[in-house]
The first five atom37 places (N, CA, C, CB, O) and aatype in JSON, in Angstrom:
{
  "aatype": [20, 20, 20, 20, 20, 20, 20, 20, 20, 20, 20, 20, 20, 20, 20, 20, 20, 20, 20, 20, 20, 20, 20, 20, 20, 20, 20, 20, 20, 20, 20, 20, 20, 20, 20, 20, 20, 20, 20, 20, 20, 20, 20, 20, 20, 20, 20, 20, 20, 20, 20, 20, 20, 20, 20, 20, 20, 20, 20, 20],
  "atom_mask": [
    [1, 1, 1, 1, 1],
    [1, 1, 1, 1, 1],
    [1, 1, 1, 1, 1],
    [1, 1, 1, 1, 1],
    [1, 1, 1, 1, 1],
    [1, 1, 1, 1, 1],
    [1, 1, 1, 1, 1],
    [1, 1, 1, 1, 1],
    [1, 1, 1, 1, 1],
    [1, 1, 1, 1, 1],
    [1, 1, 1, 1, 1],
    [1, 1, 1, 1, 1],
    [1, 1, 1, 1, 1],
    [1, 1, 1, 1, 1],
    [1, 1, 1, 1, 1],
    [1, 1, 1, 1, 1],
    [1, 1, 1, 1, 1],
    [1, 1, 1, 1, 1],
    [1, 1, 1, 1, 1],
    [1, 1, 1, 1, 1],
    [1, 1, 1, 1, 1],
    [1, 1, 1, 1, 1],
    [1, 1, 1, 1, 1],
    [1, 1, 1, 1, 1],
    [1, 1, 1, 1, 1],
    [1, 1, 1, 1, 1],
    [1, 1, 1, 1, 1],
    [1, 1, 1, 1, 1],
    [1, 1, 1, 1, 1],
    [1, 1, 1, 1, 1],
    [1, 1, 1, 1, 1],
    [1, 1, 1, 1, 1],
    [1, 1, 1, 1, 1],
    [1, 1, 1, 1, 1],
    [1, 1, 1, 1, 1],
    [1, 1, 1, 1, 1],
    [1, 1, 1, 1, 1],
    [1, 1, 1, 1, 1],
    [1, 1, 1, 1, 1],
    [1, 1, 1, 1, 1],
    [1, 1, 1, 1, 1],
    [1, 1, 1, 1, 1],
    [1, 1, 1, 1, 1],
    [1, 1, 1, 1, 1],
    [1, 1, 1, 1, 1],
    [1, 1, 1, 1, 1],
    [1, 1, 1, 1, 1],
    [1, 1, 1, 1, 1],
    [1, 1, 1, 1, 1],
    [1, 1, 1, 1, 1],
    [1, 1, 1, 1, 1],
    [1, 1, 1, 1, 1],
    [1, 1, 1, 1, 1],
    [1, 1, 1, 1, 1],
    [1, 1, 1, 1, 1],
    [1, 1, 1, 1, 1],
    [1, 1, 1, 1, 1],
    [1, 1, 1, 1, 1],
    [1, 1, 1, 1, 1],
    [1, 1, 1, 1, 1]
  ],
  "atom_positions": [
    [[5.32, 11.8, 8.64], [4.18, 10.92, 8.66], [3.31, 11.21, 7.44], [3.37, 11.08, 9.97], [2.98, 12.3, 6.98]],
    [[3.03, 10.11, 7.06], [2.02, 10.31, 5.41], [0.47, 10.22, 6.25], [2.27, 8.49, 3.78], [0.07, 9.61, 7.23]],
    [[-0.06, 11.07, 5.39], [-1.88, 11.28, 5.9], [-2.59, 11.55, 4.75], [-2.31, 12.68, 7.01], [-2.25, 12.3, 3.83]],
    [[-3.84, 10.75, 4.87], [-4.4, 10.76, 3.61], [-6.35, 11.1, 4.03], [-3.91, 9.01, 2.76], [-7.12, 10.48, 4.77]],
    [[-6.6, 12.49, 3.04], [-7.86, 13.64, 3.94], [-8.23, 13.28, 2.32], [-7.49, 15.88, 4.8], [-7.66, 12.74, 1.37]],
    [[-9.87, 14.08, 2.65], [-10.51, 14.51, 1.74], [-9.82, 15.73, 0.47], [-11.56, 14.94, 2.54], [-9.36, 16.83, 0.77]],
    [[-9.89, 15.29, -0.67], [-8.86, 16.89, -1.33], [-9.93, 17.9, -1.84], [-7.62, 16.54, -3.03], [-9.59, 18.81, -2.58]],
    [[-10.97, 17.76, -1.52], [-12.46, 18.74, -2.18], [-12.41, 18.77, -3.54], [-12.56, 20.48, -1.76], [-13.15, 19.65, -3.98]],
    [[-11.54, 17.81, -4.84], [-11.51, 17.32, -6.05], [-12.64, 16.35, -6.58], [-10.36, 16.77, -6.11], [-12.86, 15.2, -6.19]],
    [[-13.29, 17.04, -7.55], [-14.27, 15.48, -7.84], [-13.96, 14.47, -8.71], [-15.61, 15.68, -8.39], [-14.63, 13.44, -8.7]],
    [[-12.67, 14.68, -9.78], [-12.18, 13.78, -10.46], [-11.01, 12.83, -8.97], [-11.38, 14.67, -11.99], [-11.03, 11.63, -8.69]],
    [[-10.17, 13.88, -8.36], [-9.35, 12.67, -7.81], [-9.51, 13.02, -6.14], [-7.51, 12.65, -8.46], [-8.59, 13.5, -5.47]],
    [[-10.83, 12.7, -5.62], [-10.79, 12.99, -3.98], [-10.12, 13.11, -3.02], [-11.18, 12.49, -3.46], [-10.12, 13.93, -2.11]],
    [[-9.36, 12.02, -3.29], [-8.23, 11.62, -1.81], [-6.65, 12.63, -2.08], [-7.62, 9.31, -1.86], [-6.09, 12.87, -3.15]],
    [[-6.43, 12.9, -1.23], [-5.14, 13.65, -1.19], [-4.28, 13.0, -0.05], [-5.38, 15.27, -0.92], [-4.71, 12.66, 1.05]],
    [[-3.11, 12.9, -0.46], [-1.91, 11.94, 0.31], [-0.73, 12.85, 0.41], [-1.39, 10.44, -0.61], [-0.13, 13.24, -0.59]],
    [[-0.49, 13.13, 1.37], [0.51, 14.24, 1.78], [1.64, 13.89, 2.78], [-0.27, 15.37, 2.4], [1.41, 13.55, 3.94]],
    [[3.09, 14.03, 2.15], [4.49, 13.7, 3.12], [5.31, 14.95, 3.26], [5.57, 12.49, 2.41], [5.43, 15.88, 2.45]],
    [[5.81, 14.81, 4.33], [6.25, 15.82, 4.51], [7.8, 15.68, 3.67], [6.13, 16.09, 6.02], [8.55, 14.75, 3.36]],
    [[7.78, 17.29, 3.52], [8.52, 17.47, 2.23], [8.55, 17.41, 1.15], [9.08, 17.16, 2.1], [9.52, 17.79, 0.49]],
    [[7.05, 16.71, 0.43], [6.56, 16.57, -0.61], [5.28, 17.26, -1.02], [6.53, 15.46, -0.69], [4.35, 17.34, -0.22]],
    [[5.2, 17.77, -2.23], [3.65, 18.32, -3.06], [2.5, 17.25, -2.35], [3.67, 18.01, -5.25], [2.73, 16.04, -2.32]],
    [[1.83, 17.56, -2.04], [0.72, 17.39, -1.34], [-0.28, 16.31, -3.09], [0.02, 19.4, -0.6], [-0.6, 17.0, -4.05]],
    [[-0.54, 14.87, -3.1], [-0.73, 14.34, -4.48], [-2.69, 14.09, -4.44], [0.44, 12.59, -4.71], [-3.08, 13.81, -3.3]],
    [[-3.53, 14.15, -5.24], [-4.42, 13.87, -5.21], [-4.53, 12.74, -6.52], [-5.11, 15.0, -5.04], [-3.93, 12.67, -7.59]],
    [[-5.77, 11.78, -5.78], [-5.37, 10.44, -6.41], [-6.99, 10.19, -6.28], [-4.06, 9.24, -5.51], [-7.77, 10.91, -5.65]],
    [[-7.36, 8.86, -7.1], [-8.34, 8.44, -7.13], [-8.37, 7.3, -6.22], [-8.64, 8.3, -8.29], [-7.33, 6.89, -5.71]],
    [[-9.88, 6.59, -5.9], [-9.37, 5.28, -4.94], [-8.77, 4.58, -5.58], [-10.27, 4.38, -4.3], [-7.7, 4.16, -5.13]],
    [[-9.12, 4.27, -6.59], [-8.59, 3.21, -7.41], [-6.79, 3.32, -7.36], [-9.29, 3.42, -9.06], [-6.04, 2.38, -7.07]],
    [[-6.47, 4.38, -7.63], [-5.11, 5.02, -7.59], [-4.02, 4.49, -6.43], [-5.39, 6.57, -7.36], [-2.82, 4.23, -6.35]],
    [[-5.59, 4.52, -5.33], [-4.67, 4.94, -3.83], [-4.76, 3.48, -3.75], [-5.41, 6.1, -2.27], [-3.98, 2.9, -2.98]],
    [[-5.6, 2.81, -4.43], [-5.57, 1.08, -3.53], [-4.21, 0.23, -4.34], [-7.55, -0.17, -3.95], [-3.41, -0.54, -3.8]],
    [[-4.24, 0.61, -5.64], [-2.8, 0.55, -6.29], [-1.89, 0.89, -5.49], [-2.57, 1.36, -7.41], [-1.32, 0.03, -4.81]],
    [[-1.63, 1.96, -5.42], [-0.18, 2.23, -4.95], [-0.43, 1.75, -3.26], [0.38, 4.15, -5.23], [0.73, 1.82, -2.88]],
    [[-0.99, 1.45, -2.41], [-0.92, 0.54, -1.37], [-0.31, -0.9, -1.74], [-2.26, 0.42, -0.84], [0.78, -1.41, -1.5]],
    [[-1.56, -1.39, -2.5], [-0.68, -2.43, -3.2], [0.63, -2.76, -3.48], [-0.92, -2.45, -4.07], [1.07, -3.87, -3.17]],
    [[1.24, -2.02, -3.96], [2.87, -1.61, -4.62], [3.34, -1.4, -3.36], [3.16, -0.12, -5.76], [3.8, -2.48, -3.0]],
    [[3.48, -0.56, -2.46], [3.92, -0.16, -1.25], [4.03, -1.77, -0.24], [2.75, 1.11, -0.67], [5.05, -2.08, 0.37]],
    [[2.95, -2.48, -0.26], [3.02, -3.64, 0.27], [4.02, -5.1, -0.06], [1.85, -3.83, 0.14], [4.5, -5.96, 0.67]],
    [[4.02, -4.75, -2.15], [4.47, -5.53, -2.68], [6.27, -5.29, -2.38], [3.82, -5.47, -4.04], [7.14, -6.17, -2.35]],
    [[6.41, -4.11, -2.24], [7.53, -3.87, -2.44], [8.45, -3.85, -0.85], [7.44, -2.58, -3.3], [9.63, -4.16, -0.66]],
    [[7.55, -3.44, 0.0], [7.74, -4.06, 1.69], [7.86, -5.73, 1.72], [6.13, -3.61, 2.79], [8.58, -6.27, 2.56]],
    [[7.29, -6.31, 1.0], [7.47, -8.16, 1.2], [8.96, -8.18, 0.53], [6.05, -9.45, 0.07], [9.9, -8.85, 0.95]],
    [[8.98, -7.38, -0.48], [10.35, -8.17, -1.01], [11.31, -7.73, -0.73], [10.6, -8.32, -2.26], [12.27, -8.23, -1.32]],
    [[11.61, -6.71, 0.22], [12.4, -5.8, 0.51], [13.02, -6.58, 2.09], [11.55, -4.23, 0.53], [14.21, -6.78, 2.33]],
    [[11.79, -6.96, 3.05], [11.85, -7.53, 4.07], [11.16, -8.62, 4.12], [11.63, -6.84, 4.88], [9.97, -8.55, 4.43]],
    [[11.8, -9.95, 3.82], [10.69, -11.01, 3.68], [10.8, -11.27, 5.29], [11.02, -12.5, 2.51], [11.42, -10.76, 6.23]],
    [[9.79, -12.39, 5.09], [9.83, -12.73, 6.63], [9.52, -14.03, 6.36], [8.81, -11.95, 7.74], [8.97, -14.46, 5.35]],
    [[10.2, -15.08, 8.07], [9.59, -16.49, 7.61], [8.31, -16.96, 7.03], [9.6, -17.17, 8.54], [7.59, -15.99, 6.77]],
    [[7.78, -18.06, 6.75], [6.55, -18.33, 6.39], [5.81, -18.84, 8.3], [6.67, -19.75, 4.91], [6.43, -19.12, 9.32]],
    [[4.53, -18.77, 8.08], [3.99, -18.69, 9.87], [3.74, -20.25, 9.67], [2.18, -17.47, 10.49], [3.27, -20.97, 8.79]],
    [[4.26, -20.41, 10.9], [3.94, -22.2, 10.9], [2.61, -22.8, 11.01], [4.6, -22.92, 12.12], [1.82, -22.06, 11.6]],
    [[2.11, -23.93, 10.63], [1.09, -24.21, 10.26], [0.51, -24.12, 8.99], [0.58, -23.79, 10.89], [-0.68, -23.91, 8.8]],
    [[1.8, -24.36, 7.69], [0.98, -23.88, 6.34], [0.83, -25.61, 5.9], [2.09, -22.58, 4.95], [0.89, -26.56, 6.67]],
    [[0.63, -25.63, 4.58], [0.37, -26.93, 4.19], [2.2, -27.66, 3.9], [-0.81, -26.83, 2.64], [3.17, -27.14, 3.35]],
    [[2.06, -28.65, 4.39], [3.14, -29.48, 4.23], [3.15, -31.02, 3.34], [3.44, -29.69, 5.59], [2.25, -31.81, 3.1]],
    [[4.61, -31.0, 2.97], [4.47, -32.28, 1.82], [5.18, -33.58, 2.92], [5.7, -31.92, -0.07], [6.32, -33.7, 3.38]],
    [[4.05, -34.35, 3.05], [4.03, -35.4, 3.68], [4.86, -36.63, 3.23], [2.85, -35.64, 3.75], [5.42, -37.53, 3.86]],
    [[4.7, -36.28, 1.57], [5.61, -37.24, 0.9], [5.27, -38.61, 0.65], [6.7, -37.32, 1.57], [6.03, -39.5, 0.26]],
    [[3.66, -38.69, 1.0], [3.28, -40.12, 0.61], [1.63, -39.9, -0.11], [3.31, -41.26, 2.19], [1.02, -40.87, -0.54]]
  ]
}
């Protein structure tokens, strides 16, 4: 399980830690990136249908 604490760092606060891995300290900015990426890369990996109710071409 990944968990993400205070790292008592004042350049990079947040610390994100997996098991089996170096324990990483990151900035927010850092951490909202690589969420980002993590998300981007979950859509394309597993797409899923589109949810019904989006805009449709009526065709007239």
């Amino acid at each position: 399980m990944i968990s993400v604490a205070p790292s008592g760092d004042e350049d990079r606060p947040i610390r994100i830690s997996a098991p089996g891995r170096d324990p990483l300290d990151v900035t927010r900015a850092e951490l909202t990136a690589l969420v980002h990426e993590s998300r981007v890369h979950l859509m394309r990996t597993f797409p899923t249908p589109p949810i019904g109710g989006g805009i449709t071409d009526s065709g007239g």
